[in-house]
C-alpha positions in Angstrom: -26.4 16.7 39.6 -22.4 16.4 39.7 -20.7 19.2 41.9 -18.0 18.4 44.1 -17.2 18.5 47.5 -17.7 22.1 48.0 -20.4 22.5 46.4 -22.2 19.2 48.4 -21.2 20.7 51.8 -23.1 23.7 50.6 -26.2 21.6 49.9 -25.6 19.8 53.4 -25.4 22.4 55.0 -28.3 24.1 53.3 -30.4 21.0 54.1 -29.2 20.9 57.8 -30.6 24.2 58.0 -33.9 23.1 57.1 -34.5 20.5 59.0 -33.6 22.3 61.9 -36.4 25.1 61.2 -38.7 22.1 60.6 -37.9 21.3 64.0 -36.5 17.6 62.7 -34.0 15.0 64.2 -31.5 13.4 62.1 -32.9 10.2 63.3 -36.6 11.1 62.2 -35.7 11.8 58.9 -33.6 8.6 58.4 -36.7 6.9 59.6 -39.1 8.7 56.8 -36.9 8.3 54.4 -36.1 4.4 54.9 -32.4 4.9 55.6 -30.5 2.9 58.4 -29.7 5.1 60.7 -29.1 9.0 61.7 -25.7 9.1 60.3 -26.7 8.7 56.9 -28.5 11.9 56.9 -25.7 13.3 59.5 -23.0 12.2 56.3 -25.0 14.1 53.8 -25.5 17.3 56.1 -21.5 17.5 56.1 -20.9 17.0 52.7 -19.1 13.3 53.0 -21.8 11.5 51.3 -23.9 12.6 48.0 -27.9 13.1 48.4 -29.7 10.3 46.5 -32.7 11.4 44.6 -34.7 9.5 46.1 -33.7 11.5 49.6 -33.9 14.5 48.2 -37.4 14.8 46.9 -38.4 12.9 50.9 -36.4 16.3 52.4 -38.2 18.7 50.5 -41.5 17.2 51.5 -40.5 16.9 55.3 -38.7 20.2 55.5 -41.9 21.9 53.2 -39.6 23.6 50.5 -40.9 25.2 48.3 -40.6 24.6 44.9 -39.0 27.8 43.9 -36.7 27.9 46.9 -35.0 24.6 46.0 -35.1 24.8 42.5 -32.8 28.5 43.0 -30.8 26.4 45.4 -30.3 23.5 42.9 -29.4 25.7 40.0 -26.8 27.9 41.8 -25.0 25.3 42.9 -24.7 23.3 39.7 -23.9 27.3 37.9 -21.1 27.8 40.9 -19.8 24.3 39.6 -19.3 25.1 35.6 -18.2 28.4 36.6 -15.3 26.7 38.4 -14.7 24.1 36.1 -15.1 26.1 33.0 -13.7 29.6 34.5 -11.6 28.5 37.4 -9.7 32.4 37.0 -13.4 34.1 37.7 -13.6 32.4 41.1 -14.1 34.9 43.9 -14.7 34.9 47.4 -17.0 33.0 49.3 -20.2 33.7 47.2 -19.0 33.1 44.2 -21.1 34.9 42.1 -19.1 37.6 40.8 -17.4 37.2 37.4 -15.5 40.2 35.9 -16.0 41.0 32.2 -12.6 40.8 30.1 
């Protein structure tokens, strides 16, 4: 998935979210996951570092997503990014999903 900065904070924060309600420390998940250290998974909560694959599919295990849930998540994200690089004169507020019909 390619979305920028903006869009990867979203995701980080998103996935900070969960593993909060999962009642998860930074450190555990670096552990399940088979990073180095906490501040891996603290990069890609704050957008600074993208989410490997491979991380991805461990959080949605650990943090029990659902299927559906994510896949919405995924989808939005990567339909906020074409909107902006394709319609960068539709963008609006902080949703984003509202595009005017000309």
């Amino acid at each position: 998935m390619n979305i920028n900065n903006e869009r990867r904070k979203e995701l980080g924060q998103y996935l900070r979210e969960k593993r909060m309600q999962a009642g998860l420390t930074q450190l555990t998940v670096a552990r399940s996951v088979k990073l180095t250290s906490a501040q891996s998974i603290s990069n890609i909560e704050r957008g600074m570092a993208p989410v490997p694959t491979f991380v991805l599919r461990k959080m949605i295990q650990l943090y029990q997503i659902s299927e559906a849930e994510i896949m919405w998540k995924l989808m939005d994200l990567q339909l906020q990014q074409w909107r902006d690089d394709f319609f960068p004169e539709a963008k609006s507020g902080a949703s984003g999903r509202s595009v005017s019909a000309s």
